[in-house]
Structure formats: C-alpha cells, structure tokens
Backbone bond lengths (Angstrom), bond angles and torsions (degrees), N, CA, C in turn:
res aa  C-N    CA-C-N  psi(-1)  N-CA   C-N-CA  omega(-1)  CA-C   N-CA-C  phi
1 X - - - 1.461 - - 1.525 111.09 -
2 X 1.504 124.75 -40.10 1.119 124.29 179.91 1.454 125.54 -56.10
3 X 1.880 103.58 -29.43 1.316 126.22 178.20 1.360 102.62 -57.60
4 X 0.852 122.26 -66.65 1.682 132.00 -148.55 1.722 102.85 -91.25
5 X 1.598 123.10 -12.85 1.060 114.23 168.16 1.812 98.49 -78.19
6 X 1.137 129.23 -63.23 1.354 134.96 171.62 1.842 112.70 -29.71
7 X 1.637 108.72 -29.63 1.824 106.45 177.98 1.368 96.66 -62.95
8 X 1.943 104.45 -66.51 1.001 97.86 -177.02 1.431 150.65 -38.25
9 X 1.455 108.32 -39.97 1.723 93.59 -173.20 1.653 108.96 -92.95
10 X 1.887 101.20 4.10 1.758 99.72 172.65 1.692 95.36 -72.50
11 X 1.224 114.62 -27.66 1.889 116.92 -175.56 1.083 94.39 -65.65
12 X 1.712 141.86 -67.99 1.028 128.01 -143.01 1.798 96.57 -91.05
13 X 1.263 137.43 -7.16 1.014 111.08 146.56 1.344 133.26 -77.57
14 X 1.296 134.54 -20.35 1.538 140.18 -179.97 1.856 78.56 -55.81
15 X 1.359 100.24 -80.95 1.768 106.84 -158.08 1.571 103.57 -36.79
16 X 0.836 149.08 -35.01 1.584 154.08 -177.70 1.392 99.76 -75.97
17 X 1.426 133.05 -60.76 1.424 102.45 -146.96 1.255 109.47 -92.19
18 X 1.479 125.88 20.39 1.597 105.22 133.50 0.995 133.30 -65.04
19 X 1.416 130.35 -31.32 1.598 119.24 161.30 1.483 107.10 -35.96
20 X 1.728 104.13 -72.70 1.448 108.68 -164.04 1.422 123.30 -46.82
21 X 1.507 132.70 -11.03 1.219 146.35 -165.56 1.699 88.50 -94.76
22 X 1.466 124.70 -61.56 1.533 112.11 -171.37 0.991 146.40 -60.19
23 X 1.855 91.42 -31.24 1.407 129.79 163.68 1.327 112.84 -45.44
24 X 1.423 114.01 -77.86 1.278 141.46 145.96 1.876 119.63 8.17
25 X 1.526 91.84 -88.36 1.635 99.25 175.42 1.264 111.27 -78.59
26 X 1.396 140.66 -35.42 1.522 114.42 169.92 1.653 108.04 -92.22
27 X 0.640 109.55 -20.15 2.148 97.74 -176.48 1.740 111.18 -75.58
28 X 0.975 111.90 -5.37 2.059 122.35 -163.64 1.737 94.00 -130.59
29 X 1.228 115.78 51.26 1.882 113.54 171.02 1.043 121.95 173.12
30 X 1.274 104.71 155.47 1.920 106.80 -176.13 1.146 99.76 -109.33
31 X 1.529 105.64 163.07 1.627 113.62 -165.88 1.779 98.63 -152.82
32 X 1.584 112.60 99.06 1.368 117.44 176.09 1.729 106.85 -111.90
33 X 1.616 98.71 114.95 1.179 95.04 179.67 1.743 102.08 -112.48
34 X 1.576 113.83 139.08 1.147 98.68 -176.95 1.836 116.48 -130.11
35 X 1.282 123.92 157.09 1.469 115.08 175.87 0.996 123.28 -117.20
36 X 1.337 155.24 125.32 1.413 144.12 166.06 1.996 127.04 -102.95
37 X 0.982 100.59 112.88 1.792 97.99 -149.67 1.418 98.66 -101.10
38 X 1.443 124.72 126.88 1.594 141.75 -172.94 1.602 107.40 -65.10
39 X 1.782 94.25 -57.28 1.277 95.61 -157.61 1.577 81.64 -141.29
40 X 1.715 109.62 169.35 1.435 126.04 161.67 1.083 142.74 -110.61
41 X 1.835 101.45 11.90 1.470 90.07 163.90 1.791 96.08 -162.97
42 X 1.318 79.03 97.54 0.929 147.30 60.41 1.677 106.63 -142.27
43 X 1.190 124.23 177.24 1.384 132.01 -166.90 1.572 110.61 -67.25
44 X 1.212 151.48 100.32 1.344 132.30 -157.26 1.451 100.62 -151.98
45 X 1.672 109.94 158.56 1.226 117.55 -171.95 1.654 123.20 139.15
46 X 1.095 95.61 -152.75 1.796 108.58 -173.84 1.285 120.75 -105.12
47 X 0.935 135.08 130.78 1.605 122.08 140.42 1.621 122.96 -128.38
48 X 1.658 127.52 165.41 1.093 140.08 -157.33 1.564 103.61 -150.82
49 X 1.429 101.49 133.29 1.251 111.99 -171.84 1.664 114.01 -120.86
50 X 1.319 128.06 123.70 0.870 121.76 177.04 1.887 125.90 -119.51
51 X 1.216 138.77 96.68 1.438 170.56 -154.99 1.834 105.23 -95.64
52 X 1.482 97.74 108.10 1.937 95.78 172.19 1.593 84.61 -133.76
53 X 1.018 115.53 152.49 1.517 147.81 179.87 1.539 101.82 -130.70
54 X 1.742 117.59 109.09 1.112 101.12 174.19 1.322 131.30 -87.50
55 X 1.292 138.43 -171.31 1.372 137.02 -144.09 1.858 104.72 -89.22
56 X 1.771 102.61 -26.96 1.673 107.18 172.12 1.495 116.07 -57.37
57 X 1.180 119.22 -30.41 1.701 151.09 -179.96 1.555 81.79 -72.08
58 X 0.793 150.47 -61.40 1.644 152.67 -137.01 1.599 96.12 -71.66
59 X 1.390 86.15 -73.55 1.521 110.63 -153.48 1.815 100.25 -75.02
60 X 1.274 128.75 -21.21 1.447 116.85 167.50 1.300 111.61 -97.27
61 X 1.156 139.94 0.50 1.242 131.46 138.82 1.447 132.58 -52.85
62 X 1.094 115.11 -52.49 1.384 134.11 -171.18 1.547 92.96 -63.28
63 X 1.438 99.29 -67.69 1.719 92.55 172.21 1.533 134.76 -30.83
64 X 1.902 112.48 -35.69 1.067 135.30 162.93 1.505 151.78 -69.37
65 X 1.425 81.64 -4.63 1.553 119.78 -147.38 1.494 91.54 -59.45
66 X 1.176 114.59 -63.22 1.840 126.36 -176.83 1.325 124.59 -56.96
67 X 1.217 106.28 -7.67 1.596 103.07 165.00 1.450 116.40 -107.91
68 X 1.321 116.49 11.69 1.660 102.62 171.59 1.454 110.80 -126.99
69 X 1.327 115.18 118.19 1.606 118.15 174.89 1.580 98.84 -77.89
70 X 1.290 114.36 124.50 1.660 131.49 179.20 1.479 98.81 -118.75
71 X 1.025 115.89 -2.58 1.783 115.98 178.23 1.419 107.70 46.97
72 X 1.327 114.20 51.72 1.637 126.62 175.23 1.855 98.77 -176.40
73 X 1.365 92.40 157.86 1.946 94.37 179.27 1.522 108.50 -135.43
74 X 1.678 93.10 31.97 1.400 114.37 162.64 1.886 103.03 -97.94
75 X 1.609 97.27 148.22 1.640 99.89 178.71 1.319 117.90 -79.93
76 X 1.369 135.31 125.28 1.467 157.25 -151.65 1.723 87.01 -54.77
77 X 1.153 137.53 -30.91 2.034 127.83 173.03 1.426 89.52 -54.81
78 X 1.498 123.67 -64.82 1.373 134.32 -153.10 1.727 109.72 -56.73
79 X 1.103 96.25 -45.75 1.150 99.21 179.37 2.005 127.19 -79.05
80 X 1.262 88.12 -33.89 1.514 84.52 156.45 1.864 146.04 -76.58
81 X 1.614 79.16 -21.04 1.767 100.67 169.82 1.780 115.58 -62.49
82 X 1.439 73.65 -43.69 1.954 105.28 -165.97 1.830 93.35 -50.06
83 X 1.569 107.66 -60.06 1.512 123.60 -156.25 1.715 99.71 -55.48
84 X 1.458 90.01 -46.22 1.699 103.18 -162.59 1.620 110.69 -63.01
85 X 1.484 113.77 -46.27 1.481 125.05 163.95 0.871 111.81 -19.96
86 X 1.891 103.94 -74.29 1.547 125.00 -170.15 1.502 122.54 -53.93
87 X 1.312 96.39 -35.68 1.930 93.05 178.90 1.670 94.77 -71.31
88 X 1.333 137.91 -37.48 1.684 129.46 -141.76 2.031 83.57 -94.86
89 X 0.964 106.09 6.09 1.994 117.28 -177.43 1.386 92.10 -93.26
90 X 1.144 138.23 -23.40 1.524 125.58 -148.90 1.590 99.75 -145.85
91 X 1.296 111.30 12.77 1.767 118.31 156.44 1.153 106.95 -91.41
92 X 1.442 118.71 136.89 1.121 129.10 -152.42 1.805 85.35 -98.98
93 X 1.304 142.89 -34.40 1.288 123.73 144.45 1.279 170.71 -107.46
94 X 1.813 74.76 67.55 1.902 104.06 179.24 1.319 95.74 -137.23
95 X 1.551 103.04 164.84 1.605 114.81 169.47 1.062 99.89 157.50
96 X 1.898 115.83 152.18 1.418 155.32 -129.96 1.571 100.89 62.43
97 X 1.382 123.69 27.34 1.474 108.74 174.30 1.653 121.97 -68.88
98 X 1.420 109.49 115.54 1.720 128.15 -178.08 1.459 95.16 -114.61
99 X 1.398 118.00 141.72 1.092 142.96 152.18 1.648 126.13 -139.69
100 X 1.325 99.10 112.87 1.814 101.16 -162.63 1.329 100.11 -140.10
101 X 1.803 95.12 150.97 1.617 117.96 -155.53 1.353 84.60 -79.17
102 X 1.626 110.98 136.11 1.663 113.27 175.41 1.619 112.49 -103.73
103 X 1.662 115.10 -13.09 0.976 134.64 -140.84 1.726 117.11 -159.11
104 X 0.968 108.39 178.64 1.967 104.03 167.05 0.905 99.71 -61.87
105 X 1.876 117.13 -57.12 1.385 124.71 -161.40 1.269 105.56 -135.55
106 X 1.262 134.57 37.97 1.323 131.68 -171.31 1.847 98.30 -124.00
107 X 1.113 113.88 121.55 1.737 106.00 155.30 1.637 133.94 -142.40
108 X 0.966 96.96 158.26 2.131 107.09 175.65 1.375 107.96 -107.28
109 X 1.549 92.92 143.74 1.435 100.19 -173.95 1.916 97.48 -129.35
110 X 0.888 125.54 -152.70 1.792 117.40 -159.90 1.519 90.32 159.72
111 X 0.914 130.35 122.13 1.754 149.52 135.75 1.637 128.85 -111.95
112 X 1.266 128.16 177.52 1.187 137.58 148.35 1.467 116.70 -145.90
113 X 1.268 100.08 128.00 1.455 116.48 154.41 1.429 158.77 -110.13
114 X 1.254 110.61 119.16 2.073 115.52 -174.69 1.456 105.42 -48.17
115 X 1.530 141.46 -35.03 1.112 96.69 -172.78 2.218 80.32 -164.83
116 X 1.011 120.19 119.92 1.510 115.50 -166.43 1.424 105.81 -76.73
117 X 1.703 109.10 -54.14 1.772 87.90 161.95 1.299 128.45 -24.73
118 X 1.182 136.12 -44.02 1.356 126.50 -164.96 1.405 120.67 -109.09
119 X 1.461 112.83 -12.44 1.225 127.56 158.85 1.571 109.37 -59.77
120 X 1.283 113.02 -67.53 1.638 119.39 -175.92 1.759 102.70 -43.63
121 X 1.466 113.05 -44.93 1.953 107.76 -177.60 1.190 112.86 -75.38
122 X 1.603 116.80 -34.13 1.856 99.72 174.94 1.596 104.67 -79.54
123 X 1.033 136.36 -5.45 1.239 132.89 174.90 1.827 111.46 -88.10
124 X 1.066 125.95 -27.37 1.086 159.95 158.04 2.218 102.90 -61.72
125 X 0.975 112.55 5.00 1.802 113.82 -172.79 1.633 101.82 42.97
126 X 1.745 92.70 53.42 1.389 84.32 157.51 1.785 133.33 51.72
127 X 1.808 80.06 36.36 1.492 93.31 177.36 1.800 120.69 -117.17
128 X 1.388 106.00 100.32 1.623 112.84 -159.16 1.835 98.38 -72.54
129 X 1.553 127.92 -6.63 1.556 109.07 175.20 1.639 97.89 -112.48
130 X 1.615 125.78 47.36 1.439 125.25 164.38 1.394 101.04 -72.56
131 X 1.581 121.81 148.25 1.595 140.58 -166.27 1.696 90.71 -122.08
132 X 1.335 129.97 -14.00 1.871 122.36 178.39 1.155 108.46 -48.80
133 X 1.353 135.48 -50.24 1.565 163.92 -172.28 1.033 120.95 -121.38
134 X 1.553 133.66 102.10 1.565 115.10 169.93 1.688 99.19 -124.81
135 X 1.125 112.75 161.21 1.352 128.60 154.98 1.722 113.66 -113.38
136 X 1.162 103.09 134.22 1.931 109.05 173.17 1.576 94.68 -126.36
137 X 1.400 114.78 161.30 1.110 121.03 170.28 1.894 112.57 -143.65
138 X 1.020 116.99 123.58 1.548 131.99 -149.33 1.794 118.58 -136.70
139 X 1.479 108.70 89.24 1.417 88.64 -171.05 1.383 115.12 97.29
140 X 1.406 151.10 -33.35 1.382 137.18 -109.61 1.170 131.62 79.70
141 X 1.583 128.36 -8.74 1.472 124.99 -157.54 1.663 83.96 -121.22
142 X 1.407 94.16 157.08 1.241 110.47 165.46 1.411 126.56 -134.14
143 X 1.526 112.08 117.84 1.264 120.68 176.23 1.733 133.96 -70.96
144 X 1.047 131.76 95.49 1.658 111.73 153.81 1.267 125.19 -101.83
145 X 1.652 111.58 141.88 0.892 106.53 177.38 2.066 92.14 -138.02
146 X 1.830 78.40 161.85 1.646 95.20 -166.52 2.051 88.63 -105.50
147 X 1.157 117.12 132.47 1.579 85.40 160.60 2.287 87.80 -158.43
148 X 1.496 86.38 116.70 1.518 132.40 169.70 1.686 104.85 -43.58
149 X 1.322 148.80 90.71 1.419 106.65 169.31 2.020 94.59 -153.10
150 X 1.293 120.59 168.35 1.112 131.82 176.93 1.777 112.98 -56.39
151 X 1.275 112.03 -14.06 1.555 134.67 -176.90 1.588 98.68 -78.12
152 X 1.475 106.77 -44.95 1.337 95.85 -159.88 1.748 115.30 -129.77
153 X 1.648 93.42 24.73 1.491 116.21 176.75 1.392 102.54 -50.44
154 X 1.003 117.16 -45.20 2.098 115.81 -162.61 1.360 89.08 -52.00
155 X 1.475 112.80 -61.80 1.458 113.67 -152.52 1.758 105.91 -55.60
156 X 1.018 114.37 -37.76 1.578 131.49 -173.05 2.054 105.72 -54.81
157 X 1.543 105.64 -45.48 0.994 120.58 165.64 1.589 139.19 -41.43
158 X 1.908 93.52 -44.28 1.016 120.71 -172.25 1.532 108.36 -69.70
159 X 1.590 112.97 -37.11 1.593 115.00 177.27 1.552 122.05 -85.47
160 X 1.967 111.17 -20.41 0.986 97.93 152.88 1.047 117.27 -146.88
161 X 1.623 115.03 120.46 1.552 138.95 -125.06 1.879 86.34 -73.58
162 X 1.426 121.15 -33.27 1.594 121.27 -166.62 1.390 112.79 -66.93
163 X 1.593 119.95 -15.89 1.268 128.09 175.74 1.761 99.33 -53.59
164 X 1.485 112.73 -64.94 1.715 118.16 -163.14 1.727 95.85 -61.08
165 X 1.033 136.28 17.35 1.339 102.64 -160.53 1.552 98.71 -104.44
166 X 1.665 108.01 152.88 1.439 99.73 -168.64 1.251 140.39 -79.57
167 X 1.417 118.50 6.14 1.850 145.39 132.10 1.430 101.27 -28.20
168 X 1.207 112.36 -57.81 1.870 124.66 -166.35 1.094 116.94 -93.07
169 X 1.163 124.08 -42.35 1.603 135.50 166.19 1.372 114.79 -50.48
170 X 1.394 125.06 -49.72 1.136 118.40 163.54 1.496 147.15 -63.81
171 X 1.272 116.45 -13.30 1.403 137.36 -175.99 1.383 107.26 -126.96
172 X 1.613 115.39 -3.49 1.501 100.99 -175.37 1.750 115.90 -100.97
173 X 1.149 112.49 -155.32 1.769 109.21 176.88 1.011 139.06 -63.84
174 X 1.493 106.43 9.13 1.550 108.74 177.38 1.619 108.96 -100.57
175 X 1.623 100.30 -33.03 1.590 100.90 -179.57 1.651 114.31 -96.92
176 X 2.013 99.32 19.12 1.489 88.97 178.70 1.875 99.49 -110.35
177 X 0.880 96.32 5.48 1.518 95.63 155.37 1.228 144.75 -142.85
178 X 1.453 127.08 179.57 1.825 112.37 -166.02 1.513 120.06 -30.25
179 X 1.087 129.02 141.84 1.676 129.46 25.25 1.765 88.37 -112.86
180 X 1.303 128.93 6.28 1.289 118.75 162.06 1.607 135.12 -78.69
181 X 1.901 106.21 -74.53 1.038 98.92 -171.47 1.872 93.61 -131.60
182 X 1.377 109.25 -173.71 1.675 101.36 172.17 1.684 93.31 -161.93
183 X 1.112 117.87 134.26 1.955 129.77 -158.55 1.610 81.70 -155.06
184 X 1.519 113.86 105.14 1.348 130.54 140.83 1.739 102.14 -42.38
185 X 1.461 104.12 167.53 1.456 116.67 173.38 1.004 112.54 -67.11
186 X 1.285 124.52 -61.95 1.261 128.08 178.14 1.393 117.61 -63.21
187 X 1.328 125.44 -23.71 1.697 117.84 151.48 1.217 132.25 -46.88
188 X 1.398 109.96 -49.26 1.442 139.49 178.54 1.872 105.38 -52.22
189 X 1.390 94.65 -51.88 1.855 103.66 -172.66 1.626 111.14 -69.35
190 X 2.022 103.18 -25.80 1.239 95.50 -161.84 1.753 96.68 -91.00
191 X 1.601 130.93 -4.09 0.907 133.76 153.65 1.634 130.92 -44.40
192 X 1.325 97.19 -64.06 1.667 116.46 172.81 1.397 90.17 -71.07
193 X 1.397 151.21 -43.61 1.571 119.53 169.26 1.208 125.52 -50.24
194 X 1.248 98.99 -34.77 1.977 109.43 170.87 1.107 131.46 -25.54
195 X 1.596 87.21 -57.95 1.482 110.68 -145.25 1.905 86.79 -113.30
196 X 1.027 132.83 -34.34 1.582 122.26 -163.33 1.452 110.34 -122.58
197 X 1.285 105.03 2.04 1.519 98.48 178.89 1.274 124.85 109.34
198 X 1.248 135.84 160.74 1.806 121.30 178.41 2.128 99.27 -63.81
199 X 0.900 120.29 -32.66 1.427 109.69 179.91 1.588 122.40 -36.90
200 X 1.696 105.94 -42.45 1.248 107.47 -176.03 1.119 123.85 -87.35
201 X 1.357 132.84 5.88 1.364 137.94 148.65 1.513 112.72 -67.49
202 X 1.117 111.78 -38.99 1.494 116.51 -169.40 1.384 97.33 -77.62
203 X 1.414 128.84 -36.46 1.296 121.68 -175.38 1.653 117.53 -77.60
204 X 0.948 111.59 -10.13 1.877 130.21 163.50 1.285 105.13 -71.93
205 X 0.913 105.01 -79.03 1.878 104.48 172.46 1.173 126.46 -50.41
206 X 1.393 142.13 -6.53 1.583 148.28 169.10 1.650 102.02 -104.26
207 X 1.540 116.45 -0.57 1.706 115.11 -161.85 1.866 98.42 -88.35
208 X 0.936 140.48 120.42 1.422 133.17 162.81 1.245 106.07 -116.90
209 X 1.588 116.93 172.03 1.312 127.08 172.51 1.753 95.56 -140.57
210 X 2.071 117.38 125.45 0.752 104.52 157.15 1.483 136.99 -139.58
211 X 1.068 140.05 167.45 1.539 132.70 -179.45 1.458 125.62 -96.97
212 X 1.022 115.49 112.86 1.373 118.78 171.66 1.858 128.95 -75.66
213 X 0.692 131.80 156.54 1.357 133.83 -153.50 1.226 117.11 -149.30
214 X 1.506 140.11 83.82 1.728 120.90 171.27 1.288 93.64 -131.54
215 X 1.639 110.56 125.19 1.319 122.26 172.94 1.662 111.43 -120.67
216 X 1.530 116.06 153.73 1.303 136.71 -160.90 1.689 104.68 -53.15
217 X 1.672 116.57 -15.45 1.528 123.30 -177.86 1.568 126.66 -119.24
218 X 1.409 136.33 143.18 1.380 111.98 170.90 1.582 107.57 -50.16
219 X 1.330 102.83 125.05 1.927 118.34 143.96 1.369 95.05 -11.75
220 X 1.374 126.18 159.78 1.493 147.97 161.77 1.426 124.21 -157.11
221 X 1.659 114.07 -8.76 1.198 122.47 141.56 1.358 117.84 -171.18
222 X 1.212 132.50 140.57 1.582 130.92 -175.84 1.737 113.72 -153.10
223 X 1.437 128.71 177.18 1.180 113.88 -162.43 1.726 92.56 -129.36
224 X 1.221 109.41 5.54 1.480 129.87 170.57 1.719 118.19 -82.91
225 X 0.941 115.86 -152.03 1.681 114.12 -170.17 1.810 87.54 -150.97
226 X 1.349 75.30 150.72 1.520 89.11 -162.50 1.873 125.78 -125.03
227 X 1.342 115.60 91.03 0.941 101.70 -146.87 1.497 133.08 -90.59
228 X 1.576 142.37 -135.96 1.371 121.30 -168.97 1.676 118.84 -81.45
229 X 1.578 94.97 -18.01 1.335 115.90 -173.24 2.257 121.34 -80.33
230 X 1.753 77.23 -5.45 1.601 100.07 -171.70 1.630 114.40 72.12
231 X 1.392 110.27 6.71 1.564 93.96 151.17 1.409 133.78 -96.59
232 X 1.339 115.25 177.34 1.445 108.76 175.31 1.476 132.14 -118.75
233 X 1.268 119.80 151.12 1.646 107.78 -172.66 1.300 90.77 -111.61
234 X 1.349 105.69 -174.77 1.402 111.82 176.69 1.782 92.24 -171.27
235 X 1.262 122.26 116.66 1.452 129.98 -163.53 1.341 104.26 -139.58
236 X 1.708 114.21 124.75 1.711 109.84 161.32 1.727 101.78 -129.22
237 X 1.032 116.33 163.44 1.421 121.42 158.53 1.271 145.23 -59.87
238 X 1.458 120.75 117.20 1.108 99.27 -158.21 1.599 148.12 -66.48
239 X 1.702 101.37 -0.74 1.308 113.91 146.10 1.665 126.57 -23.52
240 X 1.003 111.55 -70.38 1.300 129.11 -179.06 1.811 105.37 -60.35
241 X 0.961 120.89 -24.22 1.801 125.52 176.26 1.792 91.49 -85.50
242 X 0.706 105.00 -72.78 1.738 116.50 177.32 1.226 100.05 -23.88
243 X 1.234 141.38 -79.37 1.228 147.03 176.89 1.546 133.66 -81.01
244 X 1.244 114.95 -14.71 1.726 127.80 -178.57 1.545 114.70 13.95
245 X 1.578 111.85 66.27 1.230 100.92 165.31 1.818 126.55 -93.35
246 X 1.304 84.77 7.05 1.599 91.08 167.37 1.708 111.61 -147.77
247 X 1.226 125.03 126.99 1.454 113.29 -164.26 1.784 123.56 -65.95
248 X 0.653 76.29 147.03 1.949 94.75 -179.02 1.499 123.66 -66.87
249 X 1.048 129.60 110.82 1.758 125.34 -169.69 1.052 111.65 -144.23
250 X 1.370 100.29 134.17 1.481 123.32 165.49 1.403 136.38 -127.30
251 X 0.915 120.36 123.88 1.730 103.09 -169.84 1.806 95.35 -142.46
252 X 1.391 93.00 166.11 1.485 128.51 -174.80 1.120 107.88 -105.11
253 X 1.564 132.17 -176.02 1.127 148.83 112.76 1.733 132.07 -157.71
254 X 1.146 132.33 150.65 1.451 129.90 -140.01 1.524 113.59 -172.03
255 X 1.494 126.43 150.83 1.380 111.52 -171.65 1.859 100.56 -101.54
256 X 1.480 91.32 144.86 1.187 87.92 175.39 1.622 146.04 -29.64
257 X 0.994 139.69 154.69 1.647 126.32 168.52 1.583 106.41 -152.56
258 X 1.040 136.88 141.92 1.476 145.40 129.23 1.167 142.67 -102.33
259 X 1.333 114.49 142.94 1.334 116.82 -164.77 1.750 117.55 -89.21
C-alpha cells in the first residue's frame, strides 16, 4: 500500500507541474517589447526586448526542478530566449540579432529589420493573409494594428515557437475556453493560490506585458498612451494573455514617411 500511495502522488505531481511551470514563467515577469521605425515604406528599423523573471519564479522552480524532464539542464527562460533568437537568426529580414543574459533571469534582446511586413509573414510560416500584425496604408497614413485573439493564436505560436509547446498548450488560452474549459480570472488566481501559495496571485497581478512604439511620424491616432518622447505603449496584464477571452488590440496611426 505504501508503494502505490508513493506512485500515486509522483503521478499526480508529474500531471500538475505543467501547470506550475506556465504559471510560473508567465505569471512572475515583465515583458517590454519595444520598436523603433526609420521609415514607412517600407516598415524598417530596430527593436529591443527586455525579459525579468522575478525571484518567486526563481526560487519555486529550483525547488521543482526534479520533477520535470525538459531533456536539457538548461533553465526553461534560457531555453526559450535561445529558440526565439535562433528563429529571428535565420529570417532573411532581420539581422545584428543579440540576445544576452543580463541577469539569472533577466534578458535583452536587439534586432534590426529591412522591412517588418515581411518579417512578421516569414515568421508567421510564411503566411502573407496573417491578421496578428497588419499594416494598411490609406491616404498617406499609416496604420498598425496588433490584434491578440484565439483566431489567430497559431500564427502567434509560429513567432514564438514556446507558445505551442505542450506545458503551454495545455493550460494556456486555447484550453481555457469553449468547447473545452472556461476559468474566470479570479478562478484562474484562486487556482495558482491553491497550488503555490498566496504569492502567486499577487504575482499575476504585478505581471504585465507591454509594447513600445516609436515611429518616423507624430502619432495621429492610437488606443495606447502616448508619451513625452512621442511614442506609444500599449500595456495589458498578463492575466488577460493567459486566458484571452476577449482579443487584445492595439493600433497606431501616423502619416506616411520615407527615407
């Protein structure tokens, strides 16, 4: 009896700590990704990414460490930074891409790109009718818009390969709503209280994700905030990514320019 009580709760921990791993790396960190665009046409320029994992993330991992075979004895940040690098290395329009550990768990990343339309579709497997990212151009003005939704999750996947993986796949926004499962926010938090303690609620609620924005023209309309420098952010919590029961949008707008 002792045997099989001891299988059991090694089963019901294997089956659990994929939650605790997703929970984990997206609910405990901030995530500022930012762009700065030269010209508009075509779309061109820089962006810089900046990644903190806080120290609650640290220390219950490590604790965790022995129950998850990842078939690497690199830490699951490392390895997802690593992957993401590597694909934006082998787009044929990006380059100077650096990404370096700033921290235990903290990192910067740095690219440039010839032309973002086309970056976003080969990153996308080379799909020219993806809706994640669009640019329109109308008049002189130029539109971007960002828009988040269960429609256009694959594509989202496609740029960062750690989204599909089945740690994430299982606990993330596709299986938190119809025809599977449905976890209010506050379900979701009172879960990870469950299971990690009052910390991990609190660490959901301090988690944001945001976008940075500086383009070659004054703003002329956006649904973001706009700041002294004339770019724009656009920030939600990552609650709402975690679960996406309503899609996420952001958009720009700006008059044309070329360089």
């Amino acid at each position: 009896m002792e045997t099989s009580c001891t299988s059991d709760s090694t089963y019901k921990m294997k089956k659990i700590l994929p939650l605790l791993l997703v929970i984990l790396i997206f609910s405990s960190c901030s995530v500022t990704q930012g762009f700065v665009w030269t010209s508009s046409k075509p779309l061109s320029g820089n962006a810089v990414s900046d990644i903190t994992v806080s120290d609650f993330f640290i220390n219950v991992v490590q604790d965790l460490s022995s129950w998850q075979d990842t078939g690497s004895n690199d830490p699951v940040t490392d390895v997802a930074i690593s992957d993401f690098a590597a694909n934006l290395a082998t787009n044929p329009y990006a380059s100077k891409v650096v990404f370096t550990k700033e921290g235990e768990y903290s990192y910067r990343g740095s690219f440039s790109f010839s032309d973002f339309e086309k970056l976003v579709a080969t990153l996308c497997a080379q799909n020219p009718n993806q809706k994640l990212i669009t640019v329109t151009r109308n008049n002189g003005t130029v539109r971007v818009e960002l828009n988040i939704s269960l429609e256009n999750w694959d594509d989202l996947t496609k740029i960062v390969p750690f989204l599909a993986e089945r740690n994430f796949a299982v606990w993330g926004p596709v299986y938190n709503n119809p025809p599977y499962d449905y976890l209010t926010a506050d379900d979701y938090k009172e879960l990870v209280g469950f299971i990690l303690g009052e910390d991990g609620p609190q660490a959901i609620d301090e988690s944001f994700i945001t976008i940075k924005l500086s383009v070659p023209a004054k703003i002329t309309n956006t649904n973001g905030k706009t700041a002294s420098d004339g770019s724009v952010d656009f920030t939600f919590p990552l609650i709402d990514f975690l679960l996406l029961h309503e899609p996420i949008c952001f958009y720009c707008e700006f008059p044309e320019v070329r360089q």
